[in-house]
N, CA, C and O atoms as a DFTB+ gen file, in Angstrom:
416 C
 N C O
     1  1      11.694       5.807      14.664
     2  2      10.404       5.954      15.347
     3  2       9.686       4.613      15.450
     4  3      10.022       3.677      14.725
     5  1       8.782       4.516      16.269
     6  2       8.409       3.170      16.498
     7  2       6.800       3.307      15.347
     8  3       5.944       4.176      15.180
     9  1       7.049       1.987      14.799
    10  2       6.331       2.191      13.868
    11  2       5.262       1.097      13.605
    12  3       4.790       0.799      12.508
    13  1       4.858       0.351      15.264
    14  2       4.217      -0.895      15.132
    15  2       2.789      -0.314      14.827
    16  3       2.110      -0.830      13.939
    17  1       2.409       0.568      15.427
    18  2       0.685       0.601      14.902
    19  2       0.620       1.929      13.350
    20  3      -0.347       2.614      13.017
    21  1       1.773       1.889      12.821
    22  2       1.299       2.077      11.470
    23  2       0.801       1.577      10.644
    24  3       1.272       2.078       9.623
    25  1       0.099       0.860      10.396
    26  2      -0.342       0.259       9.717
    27  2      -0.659       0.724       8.023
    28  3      -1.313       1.761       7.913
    29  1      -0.367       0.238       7.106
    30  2      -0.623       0.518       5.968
    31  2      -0.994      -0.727       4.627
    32  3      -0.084      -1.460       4.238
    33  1      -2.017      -0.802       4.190
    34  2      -2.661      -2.219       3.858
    35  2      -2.941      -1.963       2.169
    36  3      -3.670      -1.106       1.670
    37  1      -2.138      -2.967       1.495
    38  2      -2.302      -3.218       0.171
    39  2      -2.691      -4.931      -0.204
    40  3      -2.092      -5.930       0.193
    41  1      -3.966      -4.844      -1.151
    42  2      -4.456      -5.677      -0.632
    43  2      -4.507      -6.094      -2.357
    44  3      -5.114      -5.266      -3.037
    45  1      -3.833      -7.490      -3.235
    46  2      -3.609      -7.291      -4.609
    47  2      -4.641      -8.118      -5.254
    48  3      -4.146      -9.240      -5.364
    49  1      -6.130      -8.111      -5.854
    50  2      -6.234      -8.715      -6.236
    51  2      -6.295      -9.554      -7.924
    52  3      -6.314      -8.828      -8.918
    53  1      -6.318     -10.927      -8.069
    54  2      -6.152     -11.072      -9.525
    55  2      -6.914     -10.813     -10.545
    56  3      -6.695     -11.381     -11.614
    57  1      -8.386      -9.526     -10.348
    58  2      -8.493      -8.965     -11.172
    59  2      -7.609      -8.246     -11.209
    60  3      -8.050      -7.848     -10.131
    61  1      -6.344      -7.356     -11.456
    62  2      -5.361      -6.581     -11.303
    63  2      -6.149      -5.066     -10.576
    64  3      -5.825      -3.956     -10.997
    65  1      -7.158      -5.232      -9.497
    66  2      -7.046      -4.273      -8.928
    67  2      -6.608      -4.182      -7.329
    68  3      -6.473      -5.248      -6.729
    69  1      -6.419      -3.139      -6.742
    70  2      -4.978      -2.984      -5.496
    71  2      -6.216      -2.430      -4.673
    72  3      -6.874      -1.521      -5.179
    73  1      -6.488      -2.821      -3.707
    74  2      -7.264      -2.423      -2.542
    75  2      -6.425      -1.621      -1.322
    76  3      -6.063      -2.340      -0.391
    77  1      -6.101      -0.251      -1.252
    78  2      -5.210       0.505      -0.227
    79  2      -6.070       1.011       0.919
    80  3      -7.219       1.452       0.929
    81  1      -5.458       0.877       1.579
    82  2      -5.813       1.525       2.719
    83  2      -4.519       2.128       3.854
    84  3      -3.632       1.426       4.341
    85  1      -4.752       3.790       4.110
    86  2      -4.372       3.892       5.017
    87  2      -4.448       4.157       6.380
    88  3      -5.039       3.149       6.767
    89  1      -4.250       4.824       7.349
    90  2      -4.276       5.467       8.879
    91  2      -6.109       5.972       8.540
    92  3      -6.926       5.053       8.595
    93  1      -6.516       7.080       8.285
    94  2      -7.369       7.816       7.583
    95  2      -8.445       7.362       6.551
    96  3      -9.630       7.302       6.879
    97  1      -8.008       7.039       5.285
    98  2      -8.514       6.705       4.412
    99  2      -8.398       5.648       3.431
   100  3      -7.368       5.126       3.857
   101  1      -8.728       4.954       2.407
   102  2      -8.720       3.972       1.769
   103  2      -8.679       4.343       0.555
   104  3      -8.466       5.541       0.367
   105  1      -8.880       3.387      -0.720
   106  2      -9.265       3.526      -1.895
   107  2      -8.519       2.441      -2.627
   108  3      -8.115       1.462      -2.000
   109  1      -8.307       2.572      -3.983
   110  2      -7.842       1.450      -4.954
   111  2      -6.543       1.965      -6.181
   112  3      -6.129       3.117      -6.315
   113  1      -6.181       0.977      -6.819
   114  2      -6.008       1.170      -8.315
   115  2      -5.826       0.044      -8.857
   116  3      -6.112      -1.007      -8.284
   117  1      -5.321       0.109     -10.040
   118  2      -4.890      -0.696     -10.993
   119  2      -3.452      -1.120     -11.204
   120  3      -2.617      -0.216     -11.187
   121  1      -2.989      -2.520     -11.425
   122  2      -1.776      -2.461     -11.270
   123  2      -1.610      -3.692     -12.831
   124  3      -2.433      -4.517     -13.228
   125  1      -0.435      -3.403     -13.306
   126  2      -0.057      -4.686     -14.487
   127  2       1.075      -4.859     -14.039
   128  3       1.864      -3.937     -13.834
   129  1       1.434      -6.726     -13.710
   130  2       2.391      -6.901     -13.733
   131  2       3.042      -7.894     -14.770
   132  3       2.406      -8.850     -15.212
   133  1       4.292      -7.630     -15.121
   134  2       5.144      -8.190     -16.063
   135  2       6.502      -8.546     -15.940
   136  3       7.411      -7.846     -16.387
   137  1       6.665      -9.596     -15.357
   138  2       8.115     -10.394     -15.255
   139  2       8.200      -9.715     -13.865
   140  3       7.338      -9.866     -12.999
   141  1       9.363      -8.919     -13.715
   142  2       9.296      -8.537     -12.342
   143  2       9.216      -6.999     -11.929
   144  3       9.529      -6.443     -10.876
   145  1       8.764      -6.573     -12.951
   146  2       7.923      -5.300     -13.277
   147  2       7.135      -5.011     -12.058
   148  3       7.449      -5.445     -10.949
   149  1       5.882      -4.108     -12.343
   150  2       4.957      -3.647     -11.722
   151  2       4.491      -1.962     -12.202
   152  3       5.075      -0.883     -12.099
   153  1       3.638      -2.222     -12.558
   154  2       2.659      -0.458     -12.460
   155  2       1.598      -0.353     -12.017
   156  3       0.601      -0.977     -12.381
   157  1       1.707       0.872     -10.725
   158  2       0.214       1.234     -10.590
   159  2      -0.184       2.415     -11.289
   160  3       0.459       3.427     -11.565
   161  1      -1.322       2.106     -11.514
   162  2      -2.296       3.425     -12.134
   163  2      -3.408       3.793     -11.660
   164  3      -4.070       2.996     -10.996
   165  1      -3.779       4.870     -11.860
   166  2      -5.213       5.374     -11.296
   167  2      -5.207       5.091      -9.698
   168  3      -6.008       4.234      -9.324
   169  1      -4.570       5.580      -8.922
   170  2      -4.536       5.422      -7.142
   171  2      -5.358       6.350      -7.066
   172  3      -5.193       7.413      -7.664
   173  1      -6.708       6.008      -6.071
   174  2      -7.015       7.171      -5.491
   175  2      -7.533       6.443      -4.437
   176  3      -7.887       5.268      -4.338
   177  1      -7.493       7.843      -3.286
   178  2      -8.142       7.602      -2.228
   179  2      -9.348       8.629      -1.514
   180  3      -9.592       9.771      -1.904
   181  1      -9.971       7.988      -0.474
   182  2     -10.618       9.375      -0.015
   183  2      -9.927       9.869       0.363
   184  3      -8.752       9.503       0.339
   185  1     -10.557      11.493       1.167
   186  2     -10.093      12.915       1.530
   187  2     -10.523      12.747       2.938
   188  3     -11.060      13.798       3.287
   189  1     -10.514      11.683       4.106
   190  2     -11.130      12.408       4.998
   191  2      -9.608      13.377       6.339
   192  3      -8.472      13.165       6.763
   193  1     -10.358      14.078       6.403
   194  2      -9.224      14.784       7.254
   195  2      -8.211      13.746       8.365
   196  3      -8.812      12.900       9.027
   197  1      -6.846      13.858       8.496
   198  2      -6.271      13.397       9.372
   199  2      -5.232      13.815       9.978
   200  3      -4.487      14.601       9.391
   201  1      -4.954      13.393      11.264
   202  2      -3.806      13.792      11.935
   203  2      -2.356      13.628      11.093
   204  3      -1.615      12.675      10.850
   205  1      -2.346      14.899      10.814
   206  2      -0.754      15.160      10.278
   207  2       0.443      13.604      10.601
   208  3       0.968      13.010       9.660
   209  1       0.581      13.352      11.529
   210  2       1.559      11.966      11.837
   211  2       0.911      10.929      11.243
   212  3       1.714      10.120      10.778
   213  1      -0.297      10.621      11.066
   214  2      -0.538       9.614      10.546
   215  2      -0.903       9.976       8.938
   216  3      -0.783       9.143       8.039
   217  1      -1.381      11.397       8.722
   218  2      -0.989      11.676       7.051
   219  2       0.309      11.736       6.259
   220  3       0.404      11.719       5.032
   221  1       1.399      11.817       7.245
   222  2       2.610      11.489       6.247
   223  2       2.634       9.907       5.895
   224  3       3.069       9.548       4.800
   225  1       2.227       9.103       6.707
   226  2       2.028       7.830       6.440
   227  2       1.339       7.087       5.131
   228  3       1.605       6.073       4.486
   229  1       0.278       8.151       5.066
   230  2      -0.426       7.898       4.327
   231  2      -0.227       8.138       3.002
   232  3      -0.903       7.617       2.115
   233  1       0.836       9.043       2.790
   234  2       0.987       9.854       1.957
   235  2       2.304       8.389       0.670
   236  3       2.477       8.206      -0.535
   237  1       2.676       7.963       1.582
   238  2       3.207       6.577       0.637
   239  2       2.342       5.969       0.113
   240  3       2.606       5.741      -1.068
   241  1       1.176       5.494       0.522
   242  2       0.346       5.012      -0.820
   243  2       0.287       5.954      -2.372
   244  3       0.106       5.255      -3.369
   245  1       0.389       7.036      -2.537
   246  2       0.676       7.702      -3.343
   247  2       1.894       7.302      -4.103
   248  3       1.970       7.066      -5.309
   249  1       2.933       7.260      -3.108
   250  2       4.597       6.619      -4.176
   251  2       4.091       5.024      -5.197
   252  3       4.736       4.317      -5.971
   253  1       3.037       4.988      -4.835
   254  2       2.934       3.868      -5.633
   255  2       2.777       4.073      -7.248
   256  3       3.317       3.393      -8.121
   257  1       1.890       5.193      -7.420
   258  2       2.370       5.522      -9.078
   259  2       3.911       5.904      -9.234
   260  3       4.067       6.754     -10.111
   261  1       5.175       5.467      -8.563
   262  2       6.432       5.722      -8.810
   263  2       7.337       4.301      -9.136
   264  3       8.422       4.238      -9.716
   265  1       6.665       3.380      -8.666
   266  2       7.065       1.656      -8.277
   267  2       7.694       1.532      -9.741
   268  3       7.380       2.169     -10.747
   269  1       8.309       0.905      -9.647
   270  2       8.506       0.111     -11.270
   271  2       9.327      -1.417     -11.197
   272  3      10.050      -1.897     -12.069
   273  1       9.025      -1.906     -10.088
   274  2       9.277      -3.251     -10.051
   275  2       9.069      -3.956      -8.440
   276  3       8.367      -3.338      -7.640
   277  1       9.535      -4.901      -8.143
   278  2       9.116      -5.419      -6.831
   279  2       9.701      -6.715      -6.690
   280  3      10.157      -7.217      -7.718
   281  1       9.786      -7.414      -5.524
   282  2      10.152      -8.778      -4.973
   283  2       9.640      -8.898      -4.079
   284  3       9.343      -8.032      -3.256
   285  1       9.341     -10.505      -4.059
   286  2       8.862     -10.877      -2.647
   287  2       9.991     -12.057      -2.502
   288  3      10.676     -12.693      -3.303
   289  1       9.825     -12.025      -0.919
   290  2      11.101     -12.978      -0.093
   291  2      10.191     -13.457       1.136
   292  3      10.119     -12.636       2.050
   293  1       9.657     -14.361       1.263
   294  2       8.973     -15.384       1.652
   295  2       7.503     -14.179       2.424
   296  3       6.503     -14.226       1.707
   297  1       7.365     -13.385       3.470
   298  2       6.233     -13.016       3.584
   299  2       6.270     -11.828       3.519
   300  3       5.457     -11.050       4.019
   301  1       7.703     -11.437       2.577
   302  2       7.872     -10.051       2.698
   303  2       7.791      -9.944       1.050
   304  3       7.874     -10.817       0.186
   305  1       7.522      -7.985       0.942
   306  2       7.062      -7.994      -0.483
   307  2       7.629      -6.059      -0.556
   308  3       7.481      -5.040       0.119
   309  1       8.187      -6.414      -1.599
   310  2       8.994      -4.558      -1.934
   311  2       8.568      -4.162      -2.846
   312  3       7.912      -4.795      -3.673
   313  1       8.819      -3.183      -2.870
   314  2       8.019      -1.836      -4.212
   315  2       9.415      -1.161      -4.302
   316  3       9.967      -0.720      -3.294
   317  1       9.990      -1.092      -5.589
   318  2      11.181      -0.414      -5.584
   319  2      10.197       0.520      -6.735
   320  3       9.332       0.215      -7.556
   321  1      10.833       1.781      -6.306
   322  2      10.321       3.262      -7.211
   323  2      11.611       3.737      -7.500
   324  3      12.777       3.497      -7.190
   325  1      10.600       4.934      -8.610
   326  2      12.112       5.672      -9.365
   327  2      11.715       6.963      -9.030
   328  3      11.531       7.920      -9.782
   329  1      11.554       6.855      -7.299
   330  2      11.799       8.156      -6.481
   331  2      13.012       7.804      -5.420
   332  3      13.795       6.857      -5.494
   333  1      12.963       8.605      -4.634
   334  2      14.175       8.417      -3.028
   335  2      13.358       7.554      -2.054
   336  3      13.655       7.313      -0.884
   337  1      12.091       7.053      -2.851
   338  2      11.365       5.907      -1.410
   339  2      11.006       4.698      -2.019
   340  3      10.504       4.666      -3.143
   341  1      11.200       3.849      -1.447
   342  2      11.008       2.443      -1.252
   343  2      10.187       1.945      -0.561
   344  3      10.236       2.246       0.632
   345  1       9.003       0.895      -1.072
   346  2       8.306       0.646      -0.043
   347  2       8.422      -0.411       0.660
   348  3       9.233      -1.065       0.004
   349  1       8.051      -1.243       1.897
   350  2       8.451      -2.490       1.928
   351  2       6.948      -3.034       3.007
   352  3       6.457      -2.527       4.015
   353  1       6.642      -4.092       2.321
   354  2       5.290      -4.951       3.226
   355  2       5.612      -6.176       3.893
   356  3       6.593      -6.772       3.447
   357  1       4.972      -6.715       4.917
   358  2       5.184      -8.002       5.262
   359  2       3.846      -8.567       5.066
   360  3       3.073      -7.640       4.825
   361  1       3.216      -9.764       5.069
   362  2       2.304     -10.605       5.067
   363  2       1.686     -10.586       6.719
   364  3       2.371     -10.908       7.691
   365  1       0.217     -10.126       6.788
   366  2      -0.111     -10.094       8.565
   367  2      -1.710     -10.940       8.193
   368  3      -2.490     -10.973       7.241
   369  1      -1.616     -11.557       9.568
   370  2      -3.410     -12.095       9.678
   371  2      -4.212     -11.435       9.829
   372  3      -4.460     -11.162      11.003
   373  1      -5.174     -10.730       8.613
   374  2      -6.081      -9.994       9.099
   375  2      -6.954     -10.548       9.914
   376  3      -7.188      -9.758      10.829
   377  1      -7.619     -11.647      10.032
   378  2      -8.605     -11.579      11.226
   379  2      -7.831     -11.719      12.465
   380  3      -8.454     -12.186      13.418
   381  1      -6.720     -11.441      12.629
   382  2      -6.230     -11.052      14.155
   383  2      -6.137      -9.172      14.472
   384  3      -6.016      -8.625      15.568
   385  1      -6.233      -8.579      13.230
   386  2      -6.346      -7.427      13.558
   387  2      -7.528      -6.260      12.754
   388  3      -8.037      -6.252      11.633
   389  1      -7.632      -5.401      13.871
   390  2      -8.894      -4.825      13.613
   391  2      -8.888      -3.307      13.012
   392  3      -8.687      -2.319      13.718
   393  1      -9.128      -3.261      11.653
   394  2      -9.300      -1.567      10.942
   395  2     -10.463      -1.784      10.285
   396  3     -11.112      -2.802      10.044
   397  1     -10.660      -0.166       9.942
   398  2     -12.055      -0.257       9.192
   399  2     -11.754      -0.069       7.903
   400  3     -12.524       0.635       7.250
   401  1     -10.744      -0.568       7.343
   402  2     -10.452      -0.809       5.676
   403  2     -10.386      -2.592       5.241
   404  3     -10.387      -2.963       4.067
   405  1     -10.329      -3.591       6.474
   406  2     -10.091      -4.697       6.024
   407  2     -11.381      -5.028       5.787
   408  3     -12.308      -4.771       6.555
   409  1     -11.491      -5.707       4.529
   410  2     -12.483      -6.448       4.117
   411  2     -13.662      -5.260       3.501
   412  3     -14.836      -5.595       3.344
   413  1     -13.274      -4.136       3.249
   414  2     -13.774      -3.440       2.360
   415  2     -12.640      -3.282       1.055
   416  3     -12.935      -2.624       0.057
């Protein structure tokens, strides 16, 4: 499926908290990392209602309490879990693109 305006935004900062955002809704957690580890904890997001296609989307910010390690390879960055999903990010310019989760 074509999957250019999915957008899905994890945003890490070095207080160890994770700024998410998806299609719908936003929110945060907590993450510790160690060697090449990774845990998130406490994910939550809001509830606001959304279109089913863009709530399965959304619904991977959730696999993130599953992660248990990660790599990055130059602007790319993985979440390997100890479920059947994998996540995978690239590095984008936010001020070239426009949602209402960046910079909240």
């Amino acid at each position: 499926p074509d999957i250019s305006d999915k957008m899905i935004l994890i945003e890490l900062f070095s207080s160890s908290i994770a700024s998410l955002c998806g299609y719908c809704n936003s929110g945060s957690a907590r993450y510790l990392i160690n060697d090449n580890t990774i845990t998130f904890i406490n994910v939550t997001l809001t509830e606001r209602g959304c279109p089913y296609a863009e709530e399965i989307w959304e619904s991977y910010l959730y696999e993130l309490v599953n992660v248990t390690s990660y790599k990055i390879e130059g602007p790319k960055l993985s979440f390997f879990t100890n479920s059947t999903i994998d996540l995978y990010f690239s590095e984008f310019d936010s001020l070239s693109y426009s949602h209402d989760c960046i910079g909240t």
